[in-house]
C-alpha positions in Angstrom: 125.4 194.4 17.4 126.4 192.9 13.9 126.9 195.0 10.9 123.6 194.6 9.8 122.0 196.5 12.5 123.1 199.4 11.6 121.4 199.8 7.9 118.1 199.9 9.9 119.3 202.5 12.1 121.0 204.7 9.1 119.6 208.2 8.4 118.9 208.9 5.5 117.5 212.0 3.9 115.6 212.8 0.2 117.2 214.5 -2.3 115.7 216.1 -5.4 117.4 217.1 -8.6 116.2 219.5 -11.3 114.3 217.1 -13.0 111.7 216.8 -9.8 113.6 213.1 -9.5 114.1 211.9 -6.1 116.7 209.5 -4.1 117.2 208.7 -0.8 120.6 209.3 0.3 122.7 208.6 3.7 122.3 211.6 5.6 125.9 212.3 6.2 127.3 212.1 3.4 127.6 215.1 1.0 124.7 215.6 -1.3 126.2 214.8 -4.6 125.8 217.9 -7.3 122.6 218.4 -9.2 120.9 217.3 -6.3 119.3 219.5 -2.9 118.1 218.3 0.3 114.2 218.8 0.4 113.9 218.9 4.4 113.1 215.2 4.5 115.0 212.9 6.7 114.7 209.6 9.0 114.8 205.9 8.5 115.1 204.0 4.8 111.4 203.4 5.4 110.3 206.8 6.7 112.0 208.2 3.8 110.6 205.7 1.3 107.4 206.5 2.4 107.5 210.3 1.6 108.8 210.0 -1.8 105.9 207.4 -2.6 103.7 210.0 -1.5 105.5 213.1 -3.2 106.4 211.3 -5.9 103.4 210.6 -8.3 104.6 211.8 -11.7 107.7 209.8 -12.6 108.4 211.6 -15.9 111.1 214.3 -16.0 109.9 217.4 -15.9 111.5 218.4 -18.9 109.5 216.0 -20.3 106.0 216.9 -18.5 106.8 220.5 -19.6 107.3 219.5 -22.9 103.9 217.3 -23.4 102.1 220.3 -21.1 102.8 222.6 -24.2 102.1 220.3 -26.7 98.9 220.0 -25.5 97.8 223.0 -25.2 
């Protein structure tokens, strides 16, 4: 086993910060401020996958909030 194999086998969890902004980070290491765990974990891929399928509104939500009450 090279160095290389064991990216694929890292776990990795989703973090979200106030913003509703998402990033995968290496599950053991300590999630940085700003940011919480929201239950998510696995591979890269696995992890990838669910913040594709959370993730449809890339804005900030400061910045949804802000057009939201412009609009209405």
């Amino acid at each position: 086993m090279g160095e290389h194999d064991m990216d694929e086998n890292a776990r990795y969890q989703v973090l979200r910060n106030d913003e509703d902004q998402y990033s995968l980070w290496l599950a053991d290491l300590e999630i940085p401020a700003g940011w919480q765990a929201v239950g998510k974990e696995g591979t890269q891929d696995e992890c990838a996958a669910y913040v594709d399928e959370v993730w449809t509104d890339m804005r900030p939500r400061s910045l949804r909030e802000r057009m939201e009450n412009a609009g209405s």
